[in-house]
C-alpha positions in Angstrom: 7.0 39.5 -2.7 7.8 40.7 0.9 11.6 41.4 1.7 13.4 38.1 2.4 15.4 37.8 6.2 17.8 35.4 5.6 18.9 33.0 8.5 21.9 30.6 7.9 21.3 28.6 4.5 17.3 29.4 4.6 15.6 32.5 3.7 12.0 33.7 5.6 9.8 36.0 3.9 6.9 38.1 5.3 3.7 37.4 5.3 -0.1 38.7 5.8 -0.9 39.9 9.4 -4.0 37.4 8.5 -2.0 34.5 7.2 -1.8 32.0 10.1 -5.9 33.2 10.4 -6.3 31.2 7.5 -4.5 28.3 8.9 -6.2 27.4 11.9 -7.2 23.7 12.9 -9.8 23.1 15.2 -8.5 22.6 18.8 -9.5 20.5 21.3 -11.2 18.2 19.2 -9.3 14.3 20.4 -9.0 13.0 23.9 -6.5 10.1 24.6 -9.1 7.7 24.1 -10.2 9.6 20.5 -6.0 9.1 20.3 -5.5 5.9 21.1 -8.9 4.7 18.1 -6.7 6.7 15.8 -3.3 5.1 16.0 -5.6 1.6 15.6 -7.7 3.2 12.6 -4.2 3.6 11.1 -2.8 -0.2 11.0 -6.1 -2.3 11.5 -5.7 -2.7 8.2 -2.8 -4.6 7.9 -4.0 -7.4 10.9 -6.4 -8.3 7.5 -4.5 -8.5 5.2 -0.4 -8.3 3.5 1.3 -9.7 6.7 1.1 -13.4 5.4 3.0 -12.6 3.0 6.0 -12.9 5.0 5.1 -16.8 5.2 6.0 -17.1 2.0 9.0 -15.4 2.3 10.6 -16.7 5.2 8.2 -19.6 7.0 6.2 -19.0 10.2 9.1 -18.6 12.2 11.0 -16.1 9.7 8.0 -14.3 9.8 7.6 -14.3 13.5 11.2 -13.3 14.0 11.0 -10.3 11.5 7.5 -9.5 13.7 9.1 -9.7 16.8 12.0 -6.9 15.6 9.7 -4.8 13.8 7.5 -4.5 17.0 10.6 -4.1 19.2 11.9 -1.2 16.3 7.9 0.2 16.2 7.5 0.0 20.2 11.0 1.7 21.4 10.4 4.3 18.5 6.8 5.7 19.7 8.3 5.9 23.1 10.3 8.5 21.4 7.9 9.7 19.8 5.3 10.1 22.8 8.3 12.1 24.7 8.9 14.5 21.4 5.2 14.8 21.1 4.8 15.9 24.6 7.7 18.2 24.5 7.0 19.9 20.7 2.9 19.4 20.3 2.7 20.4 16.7 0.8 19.6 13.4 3.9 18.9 11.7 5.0 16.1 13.9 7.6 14.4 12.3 8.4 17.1 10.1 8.2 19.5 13.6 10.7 16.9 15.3 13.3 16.6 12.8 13.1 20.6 12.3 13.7 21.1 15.5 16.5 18.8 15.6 18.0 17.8 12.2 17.4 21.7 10.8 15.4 22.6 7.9 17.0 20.0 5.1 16.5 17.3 7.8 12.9 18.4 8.7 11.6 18.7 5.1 13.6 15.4 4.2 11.4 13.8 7.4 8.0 15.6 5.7 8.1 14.0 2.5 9.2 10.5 3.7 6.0 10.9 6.1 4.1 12.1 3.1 5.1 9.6 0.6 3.9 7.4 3.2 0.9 8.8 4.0 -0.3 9.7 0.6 0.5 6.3 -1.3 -1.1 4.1 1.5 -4.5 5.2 0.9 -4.0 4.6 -3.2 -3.1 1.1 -2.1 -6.0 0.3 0.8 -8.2 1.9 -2.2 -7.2 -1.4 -4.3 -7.8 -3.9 -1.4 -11.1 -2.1 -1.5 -12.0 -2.5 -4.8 -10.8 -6.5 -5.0 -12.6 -7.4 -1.8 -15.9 -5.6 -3.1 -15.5 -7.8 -6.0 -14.7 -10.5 -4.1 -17.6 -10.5 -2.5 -19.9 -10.1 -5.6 -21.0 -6.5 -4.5 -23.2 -4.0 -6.3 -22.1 -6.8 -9.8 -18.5 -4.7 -10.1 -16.2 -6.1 -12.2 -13.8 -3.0 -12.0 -11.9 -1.5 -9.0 -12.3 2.1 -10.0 -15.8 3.3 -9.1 -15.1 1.9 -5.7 -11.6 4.1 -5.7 -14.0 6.7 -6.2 -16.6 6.5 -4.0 -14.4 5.7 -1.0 -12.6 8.9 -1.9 -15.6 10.7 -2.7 -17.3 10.0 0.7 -14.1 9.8 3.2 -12.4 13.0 2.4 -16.3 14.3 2.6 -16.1 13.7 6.6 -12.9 15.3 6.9 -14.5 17.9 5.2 -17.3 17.7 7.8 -14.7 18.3 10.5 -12.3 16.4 12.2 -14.3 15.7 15.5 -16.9 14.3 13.7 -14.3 12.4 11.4 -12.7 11.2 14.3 -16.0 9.8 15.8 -16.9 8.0 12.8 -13.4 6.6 12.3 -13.6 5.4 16.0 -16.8 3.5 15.1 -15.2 2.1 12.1 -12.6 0.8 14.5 -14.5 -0.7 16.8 -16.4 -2.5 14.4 -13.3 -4.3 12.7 -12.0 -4.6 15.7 -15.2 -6.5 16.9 -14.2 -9.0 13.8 -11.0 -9.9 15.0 -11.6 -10.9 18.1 -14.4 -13.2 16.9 -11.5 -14.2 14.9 -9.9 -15.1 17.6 -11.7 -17.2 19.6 -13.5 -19.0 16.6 -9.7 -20.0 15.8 -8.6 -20.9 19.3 -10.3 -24.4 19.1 -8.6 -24.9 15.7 -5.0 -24.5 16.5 -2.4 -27.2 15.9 1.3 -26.2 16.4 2.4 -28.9 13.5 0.7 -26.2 11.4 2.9 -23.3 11.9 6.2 -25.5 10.1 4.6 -27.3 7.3 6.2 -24.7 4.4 9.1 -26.9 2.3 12.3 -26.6 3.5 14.9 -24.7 1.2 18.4 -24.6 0.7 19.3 -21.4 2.1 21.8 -20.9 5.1 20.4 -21.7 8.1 17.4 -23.6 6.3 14.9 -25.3 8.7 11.5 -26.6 9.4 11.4 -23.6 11.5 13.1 -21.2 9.1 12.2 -23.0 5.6 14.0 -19.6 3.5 16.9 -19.7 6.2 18.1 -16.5 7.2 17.6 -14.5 4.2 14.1 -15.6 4.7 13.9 -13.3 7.9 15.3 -10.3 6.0 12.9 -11.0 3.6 10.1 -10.9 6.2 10.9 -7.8 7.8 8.8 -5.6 5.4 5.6 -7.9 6.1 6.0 -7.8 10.1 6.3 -3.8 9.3 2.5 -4.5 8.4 1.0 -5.6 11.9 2.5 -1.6 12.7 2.6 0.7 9.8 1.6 3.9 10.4 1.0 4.2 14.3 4.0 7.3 14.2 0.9 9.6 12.3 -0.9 9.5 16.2 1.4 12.7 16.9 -0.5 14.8 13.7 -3.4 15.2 15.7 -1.1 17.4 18.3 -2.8 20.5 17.2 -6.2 19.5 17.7 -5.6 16.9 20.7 -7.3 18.6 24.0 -4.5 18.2 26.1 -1.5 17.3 23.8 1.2 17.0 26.4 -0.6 14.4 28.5 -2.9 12.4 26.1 -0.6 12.3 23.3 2.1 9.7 24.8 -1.3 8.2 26.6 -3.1 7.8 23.1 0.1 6.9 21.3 1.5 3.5 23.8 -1.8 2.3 24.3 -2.6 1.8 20.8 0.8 0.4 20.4 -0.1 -2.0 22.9 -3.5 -2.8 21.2 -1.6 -3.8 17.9 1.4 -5.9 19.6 -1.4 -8.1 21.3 -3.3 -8.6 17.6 -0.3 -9.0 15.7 0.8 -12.2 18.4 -3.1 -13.4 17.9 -3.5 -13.2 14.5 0.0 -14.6 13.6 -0.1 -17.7 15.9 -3.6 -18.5 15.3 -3.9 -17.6 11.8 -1.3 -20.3 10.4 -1.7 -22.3 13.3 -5.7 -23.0 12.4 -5.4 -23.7 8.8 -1.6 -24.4 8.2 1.3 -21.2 7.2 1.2 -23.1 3.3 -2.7 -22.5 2.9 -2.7 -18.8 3.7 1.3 -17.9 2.7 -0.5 -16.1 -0.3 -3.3 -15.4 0.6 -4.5 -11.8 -0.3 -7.7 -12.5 2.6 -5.4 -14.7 4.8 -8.0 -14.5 7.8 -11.0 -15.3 6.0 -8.7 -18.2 4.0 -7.6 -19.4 7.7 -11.1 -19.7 8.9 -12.2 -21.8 6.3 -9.1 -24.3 6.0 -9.4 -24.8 9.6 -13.3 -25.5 9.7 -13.1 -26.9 6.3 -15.4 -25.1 4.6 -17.0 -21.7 4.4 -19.0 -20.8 7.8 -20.6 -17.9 9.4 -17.1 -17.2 10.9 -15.6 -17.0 7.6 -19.0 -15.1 6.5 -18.4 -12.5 9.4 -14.9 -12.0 8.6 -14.8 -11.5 5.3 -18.0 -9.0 5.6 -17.0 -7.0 8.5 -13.2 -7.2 7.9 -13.8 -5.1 5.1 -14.3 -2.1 8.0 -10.7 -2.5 8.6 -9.4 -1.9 5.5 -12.0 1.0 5.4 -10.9 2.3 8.5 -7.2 2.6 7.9 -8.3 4.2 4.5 -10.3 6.7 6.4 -7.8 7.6 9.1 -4.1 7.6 6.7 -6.4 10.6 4.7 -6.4 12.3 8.0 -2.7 12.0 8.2 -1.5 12.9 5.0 -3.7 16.3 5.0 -2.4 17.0 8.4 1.5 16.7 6.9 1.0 18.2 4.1 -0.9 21.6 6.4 2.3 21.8 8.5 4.7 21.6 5.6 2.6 23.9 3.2 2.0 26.1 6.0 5.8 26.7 6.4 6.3 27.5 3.1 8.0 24.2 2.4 5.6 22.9 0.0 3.4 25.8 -1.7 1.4 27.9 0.8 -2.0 27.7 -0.9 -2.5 24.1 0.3 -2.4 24.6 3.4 -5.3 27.2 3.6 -8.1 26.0 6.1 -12.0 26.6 5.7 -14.9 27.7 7.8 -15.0 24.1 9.7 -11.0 24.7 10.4 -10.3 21.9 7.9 -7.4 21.9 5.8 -9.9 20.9 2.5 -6.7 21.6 -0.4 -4.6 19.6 1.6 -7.4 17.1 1.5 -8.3 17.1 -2.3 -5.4 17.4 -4.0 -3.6 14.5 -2.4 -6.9 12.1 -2.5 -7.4 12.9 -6.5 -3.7 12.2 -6.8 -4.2 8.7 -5.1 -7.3 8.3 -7.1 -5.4 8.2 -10.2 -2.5 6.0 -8.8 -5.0 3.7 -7.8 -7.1 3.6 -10.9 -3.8 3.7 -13.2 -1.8 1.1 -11.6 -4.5 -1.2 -10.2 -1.4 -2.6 -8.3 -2.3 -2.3 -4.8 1.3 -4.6 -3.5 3.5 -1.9 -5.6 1.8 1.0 -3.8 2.2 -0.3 -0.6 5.6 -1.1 -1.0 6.4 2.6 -2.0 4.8 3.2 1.1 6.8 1.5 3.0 9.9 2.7 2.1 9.2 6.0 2.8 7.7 4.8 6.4 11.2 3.2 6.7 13.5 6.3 5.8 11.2 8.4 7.9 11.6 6.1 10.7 15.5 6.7 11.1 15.4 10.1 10.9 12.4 10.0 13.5 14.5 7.9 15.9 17.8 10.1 14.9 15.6 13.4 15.9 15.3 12.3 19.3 18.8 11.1 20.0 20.0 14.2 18.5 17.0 16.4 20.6 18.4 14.5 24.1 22.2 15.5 23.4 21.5 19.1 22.2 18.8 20.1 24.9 18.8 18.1 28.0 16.9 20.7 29.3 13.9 20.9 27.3 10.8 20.8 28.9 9.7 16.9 28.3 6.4 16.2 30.2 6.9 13.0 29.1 10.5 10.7 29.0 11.3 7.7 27.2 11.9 4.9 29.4 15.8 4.0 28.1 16.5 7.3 26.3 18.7 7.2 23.9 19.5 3.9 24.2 16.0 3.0 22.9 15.5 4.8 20.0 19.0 3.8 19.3 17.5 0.2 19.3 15.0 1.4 16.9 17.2 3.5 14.8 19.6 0.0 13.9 16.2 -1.9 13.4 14.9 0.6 11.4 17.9 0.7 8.7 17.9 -2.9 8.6 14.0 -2.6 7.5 15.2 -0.2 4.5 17.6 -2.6 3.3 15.2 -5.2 3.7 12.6 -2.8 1.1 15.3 -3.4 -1.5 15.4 -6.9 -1.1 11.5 -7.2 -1.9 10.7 -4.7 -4.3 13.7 -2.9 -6.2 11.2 -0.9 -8.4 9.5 0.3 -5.7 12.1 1.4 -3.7 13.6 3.3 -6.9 9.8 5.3 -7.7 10.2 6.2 -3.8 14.0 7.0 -4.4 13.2 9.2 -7.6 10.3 10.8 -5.9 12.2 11.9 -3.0 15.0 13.5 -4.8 12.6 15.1 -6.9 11.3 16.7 -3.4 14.7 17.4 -2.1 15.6 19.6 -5.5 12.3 21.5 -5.0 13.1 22.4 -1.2 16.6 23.7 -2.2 16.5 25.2 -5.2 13.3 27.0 -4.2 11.2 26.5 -1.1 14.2 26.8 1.2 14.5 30.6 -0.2 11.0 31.0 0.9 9.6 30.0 4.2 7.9 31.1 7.0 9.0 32.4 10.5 5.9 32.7 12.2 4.4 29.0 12.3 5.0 26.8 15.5 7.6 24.5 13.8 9.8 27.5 12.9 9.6 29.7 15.9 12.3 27.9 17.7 14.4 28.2 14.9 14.3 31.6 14.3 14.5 32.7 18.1 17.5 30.0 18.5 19.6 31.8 15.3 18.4 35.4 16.6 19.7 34.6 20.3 23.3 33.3 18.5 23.8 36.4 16.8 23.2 38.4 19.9 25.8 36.3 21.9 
């Protein structure tokens, strides 16, 4: 072991002249547009499937008031995050942000809510996978698991590939279930009725209405399925390290795929339950295909379309959350946070460990549980805690350095990401509400984290990597004065 500089309440050990040699990713591989297909890779998902959910929880219009605040929370939050990606163009991202700002505890705490995230999503899509294969009567499966499998298999074997060509293929994946929902779309604008949007039973809660049937709980309720129409646009900033020109196409790639989801997420939730009635899909685990055939009474080759190509959408946010969660766990193993080996990249600049190790983890969640609504629940409440300390990072980043260079500033400040910061603890209370045991697996999993940074990893870091540089010339410059 090298001798140990300490610096406040962390410790940085040397390393290998060769070590960040070994920890290379390839740059200049994304554009804006590449940017933009990636933050829509990450959610397309959830435009298929989970949101209607939040019919059953709180009506169409609890549902479409807890969208409205999760899109105002998601949209003033990667305004923030298009101005710290601009400013601090790093693989660590989140992790980099809340270093930078919130100091190692608060940077490692933002890293494993991001990772959580990251890593259970995929375990989760993997299921919706598996039950819409079978579903459909493909291959005769009557188990999930060999499907868990093979997606793994052949999707962590493009990243492998490299991530330009990953990124191309994801884009195409994209593109294609994107193609689905707007046929979606205009095969349901013929079919809608507005009577259909209020015809769940009216219950006895305060402020119970045909327009809120659950009353106001009912919205609280629906917050964590409106988080679906957005969850995980915040991994766009990941790619910062292999982006061509970070601080100009990241906030580019970043608000234009924001602005692609918001105008799905108003489609799909007005026509959706307006077509075949909020009661005939408030359950529905394939709410669009289930809408298309309610409203033309029957299946058609709309609902045949759907069903088949909607299955790229799940695929693609599959494919594109792996990308994240590797690129997470690079910047934190790189920094010595979580352990160095897995963050070692191969000849094609690819972070494989980081890769493997999470995806054969998620393979066994997937294939254990078979419980693809508690895995994505768990995801969600780490998306949530890592959103307030996201939208804290920058308020904190704006009062400490006003003068940091910031190609790029968020319309509002502080005042918007304090918007998003209020939204986004109302969203983690609301994660309690739904799912108590999944909240406490993502509470116990997280302190588990936090005992491993401070009883060891914090003893144990790593100067020279981007997302500690600053830290260490900041402390160094303090002692001096």
């Amino acid at each position: 072991m090298a001798d140990n500089k300490h610096r406040g309440h962390v410790e940085y050990s040397q390393v290998s002249a060769d070590y960040l040699q070994h920890r290379q990713l390839r740059r200049g591989a994304a554009g804006w547009i590449l940017l933009a297909g990636l933050g829509v890779s990450y959610v397309i998902s959830g435009d298929f499937a989970g949101w209607s959910f939040g019919l059953d929880k709180g009506g169409w219009g609890g549902l479409l008031i807890a969208t409205v605040l999760m899109a105002v929370m998601y949209g003033c939050m990667v305004f923030g995050l298009a101005e710290m990606s601009s400013a601090l163009p790093v693989a660590g991202a989140g992790y980099g942000f809340a270093r930078r700002a919130l100091g190692p505890l608060g940077g490692f705490a933002t890293g494993v809510a991001i990772l959580i995230e990251y890593c259970i999503a995929p375990a989760a899509i993997a299921v919706f996978i598996g039950g819409y294969v079978e579903s459909l009567g493909l291959f005769g499966l009557t188990n999930g698991w060999p499907v868990y499998l093979v997606c793994y298999l052949i999707f962590i074997g493009i990243h492998l590939w490299g991530v330009g060509e990953a990124l191309r293929v994801m884009f195409v994946i994209t593109a294609i279930a994107v193609v689905a929902l707007v046929a979606f779309v205009v095969g349901m604008i013929p079919k809608f009725d507005a009577g259909k949007l209020f015809d769940m039973p009216v219950g006895d809660a305060v402020g119970a209405s045909a327009f809120l049937p659950s009353g106001i709980p009912g919205v609280l309720a629906a917050l964590v399925y409106g988080i679906w129409f957005f969850l995980a646009i915040e991994g766009v900033p990941l790619a910062a390290e292999e982006a061509r020109d970070p601080r100009r196409d990241m906030p580019r790639g970043i608000i234009v795929a924001m602005g692609v989801l918001v105008v799905f997420a108003a489609l799909i939730l007005v026509l959706a339950p307006g077509g075949a009635g909020s009661k005939a899909i408030a359950t529905s685990n394939n709410p669009l295909v289930d809408a298309v055939k309610g409203a033309y009474g029957g299946d058609t080759w709309l609902s045949q379309l759907v069903n088949y190509v909607g299955l790229a959408g799940l695929v693609a946010s599959f494919f594109s959350i792996i990308y994240a969660y590797s690129r997470q766990l690079f910047a934190l193993s790189r920094a010595g946070y979580l352990p160095r080996w897995l963050s070692r990249t191969g000849r094609r600049k690819t972070p494989h460990l980081a890769l493997i190790v999470p995806g054969t983890i998620g393979f066994v969640l997937a294939t254990v549980t078979r419980d693809g609504a508690l895995l994505i629940n768990i995801a969600v409440f780490g998306a949530t805690v890592s959103y307030v300390l996201l939208n804290l990072s920058h308020i904190v980043l704006r009062r400490r350095e006003p003068d940091l260079e910031r190609p790029y500033r968020t319309p509002g400040g502080v005042v918007t990401t304090g918007i998003s910061l209020v939204l986004a603890l109302a969203a983690v209370v609301a994660t309690f509400l739904v799912d108590v045991v999944a909240a406490g697996i993502m509470g116990a999993i997280f302190v588990a984290a936090l005992a491993y940074f401070w009883f060891y990893s914090r003893h144990h870091l790593v100067a020279s990597v981007p997302e500690e540089e600053f830290a260490v010339i900041e402390r160094a410059e303090s002692e001096l004065s």
